[in-house]
Backbone as CSV, one residue per row, in Angstrom:
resi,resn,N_x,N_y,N_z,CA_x,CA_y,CA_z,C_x,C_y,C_z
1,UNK,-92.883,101.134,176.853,-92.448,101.534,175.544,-92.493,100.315,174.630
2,UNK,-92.755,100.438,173.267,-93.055,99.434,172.294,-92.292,98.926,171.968
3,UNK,-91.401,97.865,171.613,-90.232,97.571,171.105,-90.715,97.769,169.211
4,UNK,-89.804,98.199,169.106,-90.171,98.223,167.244,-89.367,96.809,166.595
5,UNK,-90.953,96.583,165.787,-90.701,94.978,164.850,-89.062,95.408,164.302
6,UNK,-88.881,93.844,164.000,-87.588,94.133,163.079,-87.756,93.594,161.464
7,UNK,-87.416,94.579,161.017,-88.338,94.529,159.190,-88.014,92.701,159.166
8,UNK,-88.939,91.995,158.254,-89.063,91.162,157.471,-88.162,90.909,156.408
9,UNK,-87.732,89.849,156.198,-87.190,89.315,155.053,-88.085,89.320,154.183
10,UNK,-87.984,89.228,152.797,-88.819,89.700,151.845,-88.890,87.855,151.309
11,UNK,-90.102,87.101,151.192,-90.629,85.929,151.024,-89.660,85.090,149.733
12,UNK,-89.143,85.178,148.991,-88.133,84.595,148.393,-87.036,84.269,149.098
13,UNK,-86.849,85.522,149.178,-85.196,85.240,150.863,-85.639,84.776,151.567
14,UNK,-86.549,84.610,152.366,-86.383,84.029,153.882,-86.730,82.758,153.157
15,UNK,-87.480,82.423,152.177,-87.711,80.814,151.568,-86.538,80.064,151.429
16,UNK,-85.627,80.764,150.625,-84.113,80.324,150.913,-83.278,80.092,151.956
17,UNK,-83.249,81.026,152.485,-82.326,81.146,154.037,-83.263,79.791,155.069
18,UNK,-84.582,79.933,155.023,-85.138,78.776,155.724,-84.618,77.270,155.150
19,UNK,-84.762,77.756,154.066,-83.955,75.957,153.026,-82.516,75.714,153.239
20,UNK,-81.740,76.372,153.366,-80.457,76.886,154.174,-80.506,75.738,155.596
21,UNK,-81.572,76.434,156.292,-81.018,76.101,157.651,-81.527,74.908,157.880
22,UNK,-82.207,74.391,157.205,-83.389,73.032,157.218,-82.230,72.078,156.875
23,UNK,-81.228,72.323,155.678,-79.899,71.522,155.650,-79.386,71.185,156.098
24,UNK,-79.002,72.413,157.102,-77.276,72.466,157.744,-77.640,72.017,158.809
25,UNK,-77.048,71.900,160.156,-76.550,71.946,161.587,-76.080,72.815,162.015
26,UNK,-76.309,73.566,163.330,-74.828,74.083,163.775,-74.114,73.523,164.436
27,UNK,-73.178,73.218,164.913,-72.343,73.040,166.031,-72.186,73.289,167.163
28,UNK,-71.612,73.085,168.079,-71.287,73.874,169.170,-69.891,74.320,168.966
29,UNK,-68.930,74.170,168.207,-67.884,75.221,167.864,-68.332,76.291,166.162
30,UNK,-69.660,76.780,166.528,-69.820,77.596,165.563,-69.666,76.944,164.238
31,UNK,-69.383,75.928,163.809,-69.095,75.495,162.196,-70.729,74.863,162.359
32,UNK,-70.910,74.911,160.729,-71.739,73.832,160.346,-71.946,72.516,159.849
33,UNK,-72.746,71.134,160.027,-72.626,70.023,159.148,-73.998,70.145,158.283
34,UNK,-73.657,69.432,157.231,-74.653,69.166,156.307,-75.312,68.342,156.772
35,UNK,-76.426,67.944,156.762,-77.747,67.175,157.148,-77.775,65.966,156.255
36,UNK,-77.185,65.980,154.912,-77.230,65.011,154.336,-75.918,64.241,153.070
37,UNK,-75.921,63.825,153.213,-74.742,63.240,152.323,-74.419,63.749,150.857
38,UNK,-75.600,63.743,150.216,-75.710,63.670,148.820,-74.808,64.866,148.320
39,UNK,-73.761,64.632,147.248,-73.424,65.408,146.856,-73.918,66.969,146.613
40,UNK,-74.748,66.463,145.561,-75.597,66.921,144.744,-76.264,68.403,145.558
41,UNK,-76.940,68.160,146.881,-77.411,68.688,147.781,-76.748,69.686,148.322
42,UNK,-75.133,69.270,148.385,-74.391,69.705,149.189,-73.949,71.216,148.359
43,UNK,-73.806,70.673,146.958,-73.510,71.818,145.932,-74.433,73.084,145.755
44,UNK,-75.762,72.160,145.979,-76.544,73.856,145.293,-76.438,74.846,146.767
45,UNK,-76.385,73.885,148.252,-76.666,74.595,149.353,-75.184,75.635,148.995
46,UNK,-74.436,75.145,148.567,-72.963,76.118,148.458,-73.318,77.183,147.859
47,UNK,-73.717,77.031,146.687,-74.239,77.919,144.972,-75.048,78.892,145.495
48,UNK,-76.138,78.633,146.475,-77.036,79.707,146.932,-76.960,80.030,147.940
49,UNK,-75.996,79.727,148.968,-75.366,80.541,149.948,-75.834,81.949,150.256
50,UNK,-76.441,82.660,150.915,-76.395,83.888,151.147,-75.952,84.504,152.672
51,UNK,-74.999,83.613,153.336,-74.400,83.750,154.111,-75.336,83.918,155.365
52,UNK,-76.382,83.796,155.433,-77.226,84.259,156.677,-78.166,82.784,156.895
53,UNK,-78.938,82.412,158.468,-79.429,81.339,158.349,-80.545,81.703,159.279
54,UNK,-81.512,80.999,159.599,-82.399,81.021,160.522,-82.159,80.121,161.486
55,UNK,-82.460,80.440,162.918,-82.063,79.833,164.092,-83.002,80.792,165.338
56,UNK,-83.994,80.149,165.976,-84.823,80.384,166.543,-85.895,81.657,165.821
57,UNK,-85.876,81.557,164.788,-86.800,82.546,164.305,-85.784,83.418,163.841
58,UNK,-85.186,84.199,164.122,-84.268,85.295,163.647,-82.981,85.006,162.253
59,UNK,-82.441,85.627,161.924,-81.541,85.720,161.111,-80.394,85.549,161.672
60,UNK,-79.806,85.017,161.177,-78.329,84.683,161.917,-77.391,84.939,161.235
61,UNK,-75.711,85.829,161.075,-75.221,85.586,160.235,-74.407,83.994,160.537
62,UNK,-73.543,83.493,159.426,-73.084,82.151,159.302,-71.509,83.106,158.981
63,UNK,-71.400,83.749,159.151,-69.705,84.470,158.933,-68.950,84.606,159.980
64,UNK,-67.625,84.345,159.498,-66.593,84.868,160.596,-65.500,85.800,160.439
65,UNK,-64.706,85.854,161.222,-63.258,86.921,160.754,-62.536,85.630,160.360
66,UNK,-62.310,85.878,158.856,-61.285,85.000,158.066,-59.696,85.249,158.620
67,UNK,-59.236,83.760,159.672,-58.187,83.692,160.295,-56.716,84.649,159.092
68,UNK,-56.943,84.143,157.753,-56.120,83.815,156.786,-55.831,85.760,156.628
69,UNK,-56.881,86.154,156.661,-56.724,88.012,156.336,-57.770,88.417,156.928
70,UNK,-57.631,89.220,158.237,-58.631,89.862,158.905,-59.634,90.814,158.561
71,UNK,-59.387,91.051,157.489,-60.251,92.364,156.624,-61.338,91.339,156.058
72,UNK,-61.437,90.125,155.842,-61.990,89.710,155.699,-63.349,88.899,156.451
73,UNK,-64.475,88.572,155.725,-65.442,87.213,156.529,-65.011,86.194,155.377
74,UNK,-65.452,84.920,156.468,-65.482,83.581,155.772,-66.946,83.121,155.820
75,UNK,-67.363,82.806,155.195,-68.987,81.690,155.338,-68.560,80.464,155.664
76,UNK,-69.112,80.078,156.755,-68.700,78.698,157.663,-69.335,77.825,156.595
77,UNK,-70.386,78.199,155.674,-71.487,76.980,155.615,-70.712,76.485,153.481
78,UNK,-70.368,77.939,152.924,-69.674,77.580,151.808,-68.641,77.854,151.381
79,UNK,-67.808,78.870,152.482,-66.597,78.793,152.099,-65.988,80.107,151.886
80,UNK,-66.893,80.778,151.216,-66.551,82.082,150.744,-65.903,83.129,151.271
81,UNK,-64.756,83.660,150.811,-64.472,84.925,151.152,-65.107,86.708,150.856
82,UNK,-65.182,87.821,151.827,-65.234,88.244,151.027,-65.032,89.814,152.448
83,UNK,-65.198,90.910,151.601,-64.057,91.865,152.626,-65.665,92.461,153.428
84,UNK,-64.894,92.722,154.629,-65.824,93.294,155.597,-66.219,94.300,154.790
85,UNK,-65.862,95.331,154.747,-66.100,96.568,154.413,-66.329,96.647,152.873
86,UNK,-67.289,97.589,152.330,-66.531,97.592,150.739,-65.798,98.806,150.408
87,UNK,-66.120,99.072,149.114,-64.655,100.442,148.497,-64.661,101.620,149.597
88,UNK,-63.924,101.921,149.618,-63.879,103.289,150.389,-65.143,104.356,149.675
89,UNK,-64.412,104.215,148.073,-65.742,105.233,147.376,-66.483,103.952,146.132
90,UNK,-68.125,104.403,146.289,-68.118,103.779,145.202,-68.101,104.232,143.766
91,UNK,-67.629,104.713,143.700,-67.240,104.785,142.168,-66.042,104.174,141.808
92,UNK,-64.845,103.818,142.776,-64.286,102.663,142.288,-64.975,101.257,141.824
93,UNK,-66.050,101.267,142.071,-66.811,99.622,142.011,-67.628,100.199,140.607
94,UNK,-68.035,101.243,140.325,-68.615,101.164,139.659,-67.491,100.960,137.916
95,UNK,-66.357,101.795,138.195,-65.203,101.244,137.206,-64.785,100.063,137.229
96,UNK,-65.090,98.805,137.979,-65.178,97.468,137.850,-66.441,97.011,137.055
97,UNK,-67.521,97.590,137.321,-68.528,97.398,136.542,-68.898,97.285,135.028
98,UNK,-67.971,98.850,134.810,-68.237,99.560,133.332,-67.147,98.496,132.593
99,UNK,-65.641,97.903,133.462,-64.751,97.030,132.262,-66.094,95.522,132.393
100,UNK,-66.405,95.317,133.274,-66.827,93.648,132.763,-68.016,93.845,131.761
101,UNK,-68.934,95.063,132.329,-69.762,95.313,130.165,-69.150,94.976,129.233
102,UNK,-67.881,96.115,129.511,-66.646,96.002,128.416,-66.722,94.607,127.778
103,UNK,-65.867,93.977,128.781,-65.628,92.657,128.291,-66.610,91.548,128.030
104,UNK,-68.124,91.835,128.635,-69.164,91.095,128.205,-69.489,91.713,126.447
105,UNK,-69.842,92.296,126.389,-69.674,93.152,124.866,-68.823,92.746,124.122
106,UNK,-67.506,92.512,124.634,-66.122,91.778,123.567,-66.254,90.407,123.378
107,UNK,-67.065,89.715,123.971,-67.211,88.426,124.091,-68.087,87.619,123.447
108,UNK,-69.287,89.020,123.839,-70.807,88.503,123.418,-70.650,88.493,121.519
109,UNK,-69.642,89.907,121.018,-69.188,89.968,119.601,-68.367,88.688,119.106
110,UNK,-67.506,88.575,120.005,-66.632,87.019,119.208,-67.184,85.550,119.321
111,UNK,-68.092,85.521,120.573,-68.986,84.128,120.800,-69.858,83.977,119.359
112,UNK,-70.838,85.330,118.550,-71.236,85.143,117.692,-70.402,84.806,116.630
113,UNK,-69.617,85.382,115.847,-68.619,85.015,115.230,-68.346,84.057,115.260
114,UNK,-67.596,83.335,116.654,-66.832,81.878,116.248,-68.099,81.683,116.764
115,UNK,-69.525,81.091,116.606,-70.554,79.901,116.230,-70.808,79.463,117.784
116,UNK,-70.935,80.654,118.834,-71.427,80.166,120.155,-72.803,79.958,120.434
117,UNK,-73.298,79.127,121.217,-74.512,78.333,121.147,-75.639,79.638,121.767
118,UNK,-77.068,79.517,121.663,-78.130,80.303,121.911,-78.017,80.364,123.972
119,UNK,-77.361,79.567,124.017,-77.397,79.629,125.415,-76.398,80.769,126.140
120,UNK,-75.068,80.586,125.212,-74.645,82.002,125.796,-74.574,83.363,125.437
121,UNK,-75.313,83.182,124.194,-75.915,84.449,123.593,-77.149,85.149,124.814
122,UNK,-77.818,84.310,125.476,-78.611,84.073,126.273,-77.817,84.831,127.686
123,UNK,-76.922,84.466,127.818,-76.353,84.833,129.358,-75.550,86.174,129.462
124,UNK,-75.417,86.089,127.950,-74.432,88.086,127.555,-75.643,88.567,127.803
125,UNK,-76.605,88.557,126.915,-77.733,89.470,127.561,-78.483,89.788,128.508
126,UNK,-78.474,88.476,129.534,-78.780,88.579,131.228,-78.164,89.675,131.794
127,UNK,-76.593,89.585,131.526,-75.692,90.081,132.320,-75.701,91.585,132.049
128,UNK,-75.789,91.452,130.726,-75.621,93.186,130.340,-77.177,93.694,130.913
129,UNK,-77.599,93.117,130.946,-79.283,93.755,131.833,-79.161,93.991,132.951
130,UNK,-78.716,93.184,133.573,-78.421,92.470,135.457,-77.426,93.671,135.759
131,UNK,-76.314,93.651,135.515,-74.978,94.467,135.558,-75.416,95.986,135.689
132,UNK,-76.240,96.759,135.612,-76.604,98.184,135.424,-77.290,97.827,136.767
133,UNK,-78.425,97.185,137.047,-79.179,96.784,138.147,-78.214,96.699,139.028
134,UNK,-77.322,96.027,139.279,-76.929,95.386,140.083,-75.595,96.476,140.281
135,UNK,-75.598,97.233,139.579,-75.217,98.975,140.138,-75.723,100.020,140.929
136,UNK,-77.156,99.524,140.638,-77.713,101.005,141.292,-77.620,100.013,142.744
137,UNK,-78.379,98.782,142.705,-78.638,98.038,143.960,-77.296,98.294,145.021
138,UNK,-76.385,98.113,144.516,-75.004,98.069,145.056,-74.640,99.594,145.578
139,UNK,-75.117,100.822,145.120,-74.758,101.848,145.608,-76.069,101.800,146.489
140,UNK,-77.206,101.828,146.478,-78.044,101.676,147.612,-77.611,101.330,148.990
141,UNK,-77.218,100.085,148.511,-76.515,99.202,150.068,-75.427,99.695,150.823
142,UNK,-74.804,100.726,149.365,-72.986,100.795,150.271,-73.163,102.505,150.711
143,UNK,-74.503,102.970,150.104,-75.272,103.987,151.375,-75.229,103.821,152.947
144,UNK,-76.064,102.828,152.556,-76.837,102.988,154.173,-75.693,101.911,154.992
145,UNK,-75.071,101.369,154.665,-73.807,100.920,155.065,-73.226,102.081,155.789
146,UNK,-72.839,102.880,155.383,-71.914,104.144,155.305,-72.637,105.097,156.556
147,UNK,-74.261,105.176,156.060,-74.839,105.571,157.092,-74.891,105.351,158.132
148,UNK,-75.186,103.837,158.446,-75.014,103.180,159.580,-73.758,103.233,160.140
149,UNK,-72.917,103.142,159.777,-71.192,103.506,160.097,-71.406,104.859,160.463
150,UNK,-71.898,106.003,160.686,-71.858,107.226,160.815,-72.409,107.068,162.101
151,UNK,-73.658,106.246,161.952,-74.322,106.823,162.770,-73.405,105.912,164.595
152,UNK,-72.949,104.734,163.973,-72.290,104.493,165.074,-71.150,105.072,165.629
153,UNK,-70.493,105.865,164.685,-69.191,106.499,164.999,-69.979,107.891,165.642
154,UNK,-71.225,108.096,166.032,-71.829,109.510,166.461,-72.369,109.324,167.585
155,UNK,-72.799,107.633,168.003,-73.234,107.414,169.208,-72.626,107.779,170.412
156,UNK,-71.966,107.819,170.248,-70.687,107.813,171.954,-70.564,109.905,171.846
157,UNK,-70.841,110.788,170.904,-70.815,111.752,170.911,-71.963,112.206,171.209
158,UNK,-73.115,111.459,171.482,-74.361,112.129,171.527,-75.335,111.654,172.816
159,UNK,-76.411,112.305,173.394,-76.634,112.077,174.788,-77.891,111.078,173.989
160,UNK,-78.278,110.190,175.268,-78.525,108.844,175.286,-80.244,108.678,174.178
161,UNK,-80.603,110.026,174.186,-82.220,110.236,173.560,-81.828,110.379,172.485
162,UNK,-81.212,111.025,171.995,-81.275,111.802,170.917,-80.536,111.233,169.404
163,UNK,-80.178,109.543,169.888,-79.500,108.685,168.551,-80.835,108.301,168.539
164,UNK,-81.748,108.139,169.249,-83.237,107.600,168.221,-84.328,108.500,167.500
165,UNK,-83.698,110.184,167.559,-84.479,111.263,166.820,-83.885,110.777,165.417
166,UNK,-82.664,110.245,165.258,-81.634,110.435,163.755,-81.628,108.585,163.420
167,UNK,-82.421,108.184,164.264,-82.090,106.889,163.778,-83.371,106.482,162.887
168,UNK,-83.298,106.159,161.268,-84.066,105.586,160.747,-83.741,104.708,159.965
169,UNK,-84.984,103.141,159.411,-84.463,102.312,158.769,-83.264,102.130,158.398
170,UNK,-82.751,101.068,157.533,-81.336,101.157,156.895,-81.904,99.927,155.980
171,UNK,-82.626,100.355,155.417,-83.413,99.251,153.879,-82.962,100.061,152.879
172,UNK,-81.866,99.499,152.522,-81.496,100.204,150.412,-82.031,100.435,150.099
173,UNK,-83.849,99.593,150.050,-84.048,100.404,148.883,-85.228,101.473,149.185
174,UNK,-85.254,102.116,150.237,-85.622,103.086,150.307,-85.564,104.252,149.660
């Protein structure tokens, strides 16, 4: 029987995540060191973090169960918190969405007014572009999330063939 590939990182990401791991170290207690001193270095590897690394070819995550609140992961490599799971529904996330327009809109109006520079006239309009995107993207993911959660909570109910008739991809953006 064939083993089936495991999809590809898409060539921007894995360019990153490879620049990632070309940095860091791992450990042998699971933490990471930086490879190099320089501040400077140390910051953007934080900034572009995407929590995952390469290590023998594969993807690795770099997360753990955050000691501090278990609902949580930590990123060994920058720090970050952030919750295992997301909303129960998303349309709570998406009413987080619709106030920060809000407030990008209230902002982007008074930055002009009081004499704010072309640069953040520049970044209201990223965001208010990005922010709709970065809605639909976000319900994509917290799909097949959900799916995948189904489909594991169905395994142990179902005989040993028949989770690979119902098992397909789990790429958002399908």
């Amino acid at each position: 029987m064939a083993r089936k590939k495991s999809k590809k990182l898409e060539k921007e990401t894995r360019r990153l995540v490879e620049g990632i791991a070309d940095l860091t170290k791992k450990r042998s207690d699971g933490t990471y060191k930086f490879r190099t001193k320089k501040k400077k270095v140390i910051r953007r590897i934080k900034t572009t973090c995407v929590h995952w690394t390469i290590s023998k070819g594969r993807e690795v995550p770099t997360v753990t169960q955050d000691n501090e609140n278990p609902n949580n992961w930590r990123c060994v490599i920058c720090g970050a918190t952030f919750p295992i799971r997301p909303f129960k529904k998303v349309e709570d996330h998406h009413i987080l969405v619709d106030r920060l327009l809000a407030d990008i809109n209230q902002f982007q109006f008074w930055g002009v007014k009081m004499g704010g520079d072309a640069e953040d006239t520049k970044m209201f309009l990223k965001l208010k572009t990005l922010l709709p995107r970065y809605r639909k993207v976000q319900r994509n993911i917290y799909k097949q999330v959900n799916k995948r959660q189904e489909f594991e909570d169905r395994k142990s109910h179902t005989d040993s063939l028949s989770q690979f008739d119902s098992y397909t991809g789990f790429n958002y953006r399908s």
